[in-house]
C-alpha positions in Angstrom: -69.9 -42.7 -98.8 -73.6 -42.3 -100.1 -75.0 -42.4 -96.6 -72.8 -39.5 -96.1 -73.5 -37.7 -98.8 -77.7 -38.5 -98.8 -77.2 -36.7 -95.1 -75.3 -34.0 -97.1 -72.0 -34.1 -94.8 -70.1 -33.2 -98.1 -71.7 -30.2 -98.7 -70.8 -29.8 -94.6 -67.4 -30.3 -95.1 -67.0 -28.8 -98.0 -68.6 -25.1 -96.4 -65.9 -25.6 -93.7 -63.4 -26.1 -95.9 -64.5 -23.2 -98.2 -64.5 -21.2 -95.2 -61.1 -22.0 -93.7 -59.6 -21.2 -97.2 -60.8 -17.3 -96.6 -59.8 -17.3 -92.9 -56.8 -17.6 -94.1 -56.3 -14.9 -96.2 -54.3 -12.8 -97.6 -51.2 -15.0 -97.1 -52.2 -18.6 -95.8 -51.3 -17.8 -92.4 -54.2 -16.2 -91.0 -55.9 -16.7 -87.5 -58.5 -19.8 -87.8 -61.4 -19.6 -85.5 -62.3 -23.5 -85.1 -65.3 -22.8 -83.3 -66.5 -20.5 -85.5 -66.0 -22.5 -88.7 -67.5 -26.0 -86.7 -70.5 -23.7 -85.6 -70.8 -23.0 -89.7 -70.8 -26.5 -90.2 -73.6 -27.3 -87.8 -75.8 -24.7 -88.6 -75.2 -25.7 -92.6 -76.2 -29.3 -91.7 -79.2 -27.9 -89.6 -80.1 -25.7 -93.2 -79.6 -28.4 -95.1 -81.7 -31.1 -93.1 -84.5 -28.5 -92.7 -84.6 -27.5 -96.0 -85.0 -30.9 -97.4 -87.8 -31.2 -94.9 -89.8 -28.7 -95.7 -89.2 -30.2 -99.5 -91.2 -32.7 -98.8 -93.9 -30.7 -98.0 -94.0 -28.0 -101.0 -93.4 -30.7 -103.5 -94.2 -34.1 -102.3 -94.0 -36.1 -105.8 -91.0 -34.9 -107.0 -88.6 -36.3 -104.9 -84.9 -36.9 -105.7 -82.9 -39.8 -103.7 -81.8 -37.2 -101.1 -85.5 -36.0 -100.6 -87.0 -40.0 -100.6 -83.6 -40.4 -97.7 -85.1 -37.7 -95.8 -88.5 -38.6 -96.0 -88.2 -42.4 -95.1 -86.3 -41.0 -92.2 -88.0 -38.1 -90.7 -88.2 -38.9 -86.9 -84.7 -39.6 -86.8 -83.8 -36.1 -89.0 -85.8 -34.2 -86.6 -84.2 -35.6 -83.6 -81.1 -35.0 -85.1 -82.2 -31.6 -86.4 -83.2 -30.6 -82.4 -79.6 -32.4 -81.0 -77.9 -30.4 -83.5 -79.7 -27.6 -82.7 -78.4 -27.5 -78.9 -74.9 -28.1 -79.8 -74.5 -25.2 -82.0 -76.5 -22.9 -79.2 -73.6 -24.0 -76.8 -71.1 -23.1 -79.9 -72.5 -19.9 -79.8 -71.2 -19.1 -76.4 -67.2 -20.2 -77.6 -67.4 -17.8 -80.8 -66.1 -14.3 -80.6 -69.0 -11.7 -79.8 -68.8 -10.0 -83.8 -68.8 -13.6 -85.6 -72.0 -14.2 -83.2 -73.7 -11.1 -84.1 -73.0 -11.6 -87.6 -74.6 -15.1 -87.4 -77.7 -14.0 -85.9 -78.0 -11.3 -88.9 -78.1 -14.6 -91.1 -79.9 -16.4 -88.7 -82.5 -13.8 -88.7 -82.0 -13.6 -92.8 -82.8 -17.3 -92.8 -86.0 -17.2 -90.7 -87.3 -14.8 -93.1 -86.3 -17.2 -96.0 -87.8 -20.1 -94.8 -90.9 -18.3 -94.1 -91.2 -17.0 -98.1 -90.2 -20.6 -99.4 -93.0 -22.2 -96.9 -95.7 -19.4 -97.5 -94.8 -18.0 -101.2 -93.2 -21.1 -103.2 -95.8 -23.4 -102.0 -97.4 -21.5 -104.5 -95.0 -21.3 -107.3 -95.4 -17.7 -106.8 -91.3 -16.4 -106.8 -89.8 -19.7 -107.5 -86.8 -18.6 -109.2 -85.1 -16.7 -106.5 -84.6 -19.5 -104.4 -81.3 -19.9 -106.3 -79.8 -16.5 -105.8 -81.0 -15.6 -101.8 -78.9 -19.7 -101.5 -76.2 -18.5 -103.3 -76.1 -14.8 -101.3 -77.0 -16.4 -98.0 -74.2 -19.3 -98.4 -71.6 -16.7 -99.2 -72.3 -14.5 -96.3 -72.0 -17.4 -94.1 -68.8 -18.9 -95.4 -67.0 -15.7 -96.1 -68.5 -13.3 -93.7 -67.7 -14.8 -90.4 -64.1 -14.7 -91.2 -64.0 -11.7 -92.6 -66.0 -10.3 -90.1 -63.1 -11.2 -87.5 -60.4 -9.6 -89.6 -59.5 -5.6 -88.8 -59.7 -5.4 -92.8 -59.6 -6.9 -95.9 -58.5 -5.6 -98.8 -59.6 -5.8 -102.5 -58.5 -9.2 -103.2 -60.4 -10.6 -100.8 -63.5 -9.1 -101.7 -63.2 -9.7 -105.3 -62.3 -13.6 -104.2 -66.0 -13.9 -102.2 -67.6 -12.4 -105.4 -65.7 -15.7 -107.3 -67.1 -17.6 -104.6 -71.2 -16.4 -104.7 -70.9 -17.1 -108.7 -69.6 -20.5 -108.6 -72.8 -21.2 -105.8 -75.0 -19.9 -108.2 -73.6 -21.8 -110.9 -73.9 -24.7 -108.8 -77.7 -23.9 -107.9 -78.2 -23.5 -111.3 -76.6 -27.0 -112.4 -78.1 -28.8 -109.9 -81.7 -27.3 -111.5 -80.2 -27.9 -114.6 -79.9 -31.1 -114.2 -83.2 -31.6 -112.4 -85.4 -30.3 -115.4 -83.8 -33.0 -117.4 -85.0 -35.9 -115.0 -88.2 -34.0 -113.8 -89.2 -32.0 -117.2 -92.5 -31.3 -115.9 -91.1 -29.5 -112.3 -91.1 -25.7 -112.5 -87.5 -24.4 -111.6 -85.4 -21.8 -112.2 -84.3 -23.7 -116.0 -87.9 -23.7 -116.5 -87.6 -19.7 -116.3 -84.9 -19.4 -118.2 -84.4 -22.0 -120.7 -82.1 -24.7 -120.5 -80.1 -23.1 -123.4 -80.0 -19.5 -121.6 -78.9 -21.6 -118.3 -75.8 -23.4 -120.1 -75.1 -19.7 -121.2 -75.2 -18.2 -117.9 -73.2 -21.2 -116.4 -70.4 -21.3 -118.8 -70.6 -17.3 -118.8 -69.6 -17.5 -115.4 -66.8 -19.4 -115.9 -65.8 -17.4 -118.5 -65.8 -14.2 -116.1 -63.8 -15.9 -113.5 -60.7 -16.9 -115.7 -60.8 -13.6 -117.1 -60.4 -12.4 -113.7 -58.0 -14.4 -112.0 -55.6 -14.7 -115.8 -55.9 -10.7 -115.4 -56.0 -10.0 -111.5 -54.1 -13.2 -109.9 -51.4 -14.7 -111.9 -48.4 -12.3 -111.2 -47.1 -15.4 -108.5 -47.8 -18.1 -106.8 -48.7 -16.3 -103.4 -51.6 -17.8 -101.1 -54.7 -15.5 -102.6 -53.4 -16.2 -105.8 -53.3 -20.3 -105.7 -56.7 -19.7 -103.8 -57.9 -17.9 -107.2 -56.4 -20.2 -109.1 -58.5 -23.3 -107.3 -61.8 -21.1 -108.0 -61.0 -21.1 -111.3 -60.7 -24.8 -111.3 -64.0 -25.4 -109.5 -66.2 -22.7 -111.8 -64.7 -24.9 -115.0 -65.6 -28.2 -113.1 -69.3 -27.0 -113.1 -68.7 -25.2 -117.0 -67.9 -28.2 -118.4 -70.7 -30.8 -117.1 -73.7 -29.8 -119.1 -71.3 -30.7 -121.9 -71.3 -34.5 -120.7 -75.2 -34.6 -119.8 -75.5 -38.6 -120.0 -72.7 -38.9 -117.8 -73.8 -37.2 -114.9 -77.0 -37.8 -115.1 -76.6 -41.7 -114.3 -76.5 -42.8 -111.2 -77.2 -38.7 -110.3 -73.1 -38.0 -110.7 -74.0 -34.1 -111.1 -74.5 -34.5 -107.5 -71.4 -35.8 -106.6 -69.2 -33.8 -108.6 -71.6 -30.0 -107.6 -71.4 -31.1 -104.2 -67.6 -32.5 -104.5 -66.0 -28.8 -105.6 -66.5 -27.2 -102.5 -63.9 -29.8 -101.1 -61.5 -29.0 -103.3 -60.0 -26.0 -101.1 -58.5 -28.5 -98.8 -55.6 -28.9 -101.9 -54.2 -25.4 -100.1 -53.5 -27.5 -97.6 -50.5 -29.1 -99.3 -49.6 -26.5 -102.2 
């Protein structure tokens, strides 16, 4: 299970999952494009590999266990990066024509990204919005390609991707959270902020979210209802773990657990 998780094939999982939990809204029975949502999970795993890559060039002494993984391993990552690389170019050719344009629009998003982390961050210039363009980028990914494929969505749906980009960005933020307490000296978003103004914002969030779905989704027990309801569950998850600092910090158990929420959604699968 660590190897899996040091390779980041939970976080893999768990974007597929997240995403086959909006293809099939509004009532649990909608259309699933498999090789749509496998293509996701490729080109997440390619994201994630890469990014942890270039990490090793912008800051090369602070590495975390995933980062020291990806460094004793390079070759093989990049060989794996490139093999990846052609399978989801032959994906491309199975996915509907709209769900393809949409993913080059990322694509193209992400080129861009890369490009400002590799030129801009290496000099701590703009630091702090690595969090929110992740946070945007991953929604539009897990969301948009199947709402992209629907003829419409109405406003629950839209209000549920909103749940979806705060409780990334609350996980972004943990995860930095958590970093500025074993790496004080690195310069993150908490650095920005303050570690007290970050607990705010994460536990704000939270907050928001069960304020919406107690207001907006608790009239039943329908589909996009139990799909707010999970939300919910996964924004307190991340609430309550800056609460228990000691805990997750050993043995890096914020990791686990931030990572481990985004496989929650596959509970719909038997509610």
């Amino acid at each position: 299970m660590k190897f899996l998780h040091l390779l980041s094939l939970d976080v893999v999982l768990g974007a597929m999952l997240t995403s086959v939990m909006f293809w099939r809204l509004p009532d649990g029975s909608g259309p699933i494009e498999m090789s749509a949502v496998i293509l996701l999970g490729i080109s997440t795993w390619v994201i994630y590999i890469l990014d942890r890559l270039l990490d090793l060039r912008i800051y090369p002494e602070n590495l975390s266990e995933r980062h020291r993984f990806h460094a004793d391993h390079q070759y093989n990552l990049s060989i794996l990066l490139v093999v990846l690389s052609v399978i989801g170019l032959v994906f491309c050719f199975l996915i509907p024509l709209k769900v393809l344009t949409f993913g080059a629009c990322i694509s193209l998003t992400l080129v861009v990204y890369f490009y400002v982390l590799n030129k801009v961050f290496n000099g701590n210039k703009l630091i702090w919005m690595k969090e929110p363009v992740t946070a945007v980028t991953y929604t539009l990914a897990v969301v948009g390609i199947a709402f992209v494929n629907q003829s419409s969505v109405n406003l629950s749906g839209w209000i549920l991707a909103i749940f979806l980009f705060l409780i990334a960005s609350q996980n972004l933020l943990l995860f930095s959270y958590f970093e500025d307490l074993n790496e004080p000296a690195v310069k993150n978003t908490v650095s920005y902020f303050g570690q007290s103004t970050s607990k705010k914002i994460i536990t704000g969030i939270a907050a928001l979210i069960m304020f919406l779905t107690i207001f907006l989704f608790s009239g039943g027990w329908e589909y996009i209802n139990k799909v707010a309801l999970l939300m919910m569950a996964m924004s307190l998850i991340l609430s309550l773990m800056p609460a228990f600092e000691n805990f997750f910090l050993k043995n890096d158990r914020y990791r686990w657990i931030g990572d481990g929420v985004f496989l929650l959604p596959a509970i719909l699968f038997f509610v």
